[in-house]
C-alpha positions as CSV (number, residue, x, y, z in Angstrom):
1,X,-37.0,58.1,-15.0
2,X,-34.7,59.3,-17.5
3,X,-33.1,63.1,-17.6
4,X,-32.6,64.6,-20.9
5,X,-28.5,65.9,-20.0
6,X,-28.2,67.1,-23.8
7,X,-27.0,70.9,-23.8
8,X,-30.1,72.7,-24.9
9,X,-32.2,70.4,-22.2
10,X,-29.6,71.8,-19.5
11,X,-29.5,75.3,-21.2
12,X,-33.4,75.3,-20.9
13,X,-33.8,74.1,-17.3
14,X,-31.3,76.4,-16.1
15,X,-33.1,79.1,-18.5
16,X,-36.4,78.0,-16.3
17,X,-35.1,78.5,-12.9
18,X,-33.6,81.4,-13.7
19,X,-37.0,82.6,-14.7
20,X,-38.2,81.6,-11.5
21,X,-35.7,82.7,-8.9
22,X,-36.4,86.5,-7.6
23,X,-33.5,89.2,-8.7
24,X,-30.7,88.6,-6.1
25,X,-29.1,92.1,-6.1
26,X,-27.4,92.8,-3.2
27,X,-29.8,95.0,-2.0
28,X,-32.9,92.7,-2.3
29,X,-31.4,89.3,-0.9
30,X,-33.0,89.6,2.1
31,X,-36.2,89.6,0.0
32,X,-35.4,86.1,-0.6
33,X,-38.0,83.3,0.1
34,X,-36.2,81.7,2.7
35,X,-37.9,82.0,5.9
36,X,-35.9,84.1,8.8
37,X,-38.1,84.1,11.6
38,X,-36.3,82.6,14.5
39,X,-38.6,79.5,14.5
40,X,-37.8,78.8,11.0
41,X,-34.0,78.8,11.4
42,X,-34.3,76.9,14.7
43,X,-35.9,74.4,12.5
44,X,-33.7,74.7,9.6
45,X,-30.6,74.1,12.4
46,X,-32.2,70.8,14.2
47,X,-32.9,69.5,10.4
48,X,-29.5,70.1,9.9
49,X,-28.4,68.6,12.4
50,X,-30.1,65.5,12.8
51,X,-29.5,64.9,9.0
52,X,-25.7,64.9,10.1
53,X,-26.2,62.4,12.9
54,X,-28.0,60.2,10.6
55,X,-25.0,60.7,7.7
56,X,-22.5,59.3,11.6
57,X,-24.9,56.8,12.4
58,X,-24.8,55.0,8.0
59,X,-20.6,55.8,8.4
60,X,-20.4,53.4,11.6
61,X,-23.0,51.4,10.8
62,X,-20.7,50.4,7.2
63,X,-17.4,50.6,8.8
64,X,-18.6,48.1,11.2
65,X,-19.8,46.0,8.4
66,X,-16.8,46.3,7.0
67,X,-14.9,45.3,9.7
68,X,-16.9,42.1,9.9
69,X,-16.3,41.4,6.7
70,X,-12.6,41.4,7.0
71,X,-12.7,39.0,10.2
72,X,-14.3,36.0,8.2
């Protein structure tokens, strides 16, 4: 899949979402679409979370690689 990065393709997508985000005045942010119920955060957190666990476990995983590597 190839991305037109030309200007006016950039200039338009960003024209797009701009179209489609909600007005983020200070006074209307917490109108935003992200979900605050407690259960949604919680959620949110664990995601979080066990995304960085996984982004520990590929970092040890390749430094022991690495380190094989270097002992042949």
């Amino acid at each position: 899949m190839r991305v037109d990065m030309s200007p006016f393709a950039i200039t338009q997508r960003l024209r797009y979402a701009s179209d489609l985000s909600r007005d983020l005045a200070p006074e209307r942010r917490l109108d935003t679409k992200v979900d605050m119920r407690p259960a949604a955060i919680t959620a949110r957190l664990r995601e979080a979370a066990a995304l960085l666990e996984l982004c520990r476990k590929l970092e040890r995983a390749a430094e022991s690689k690495a380190r094989a590597k270097s002992a042949d």
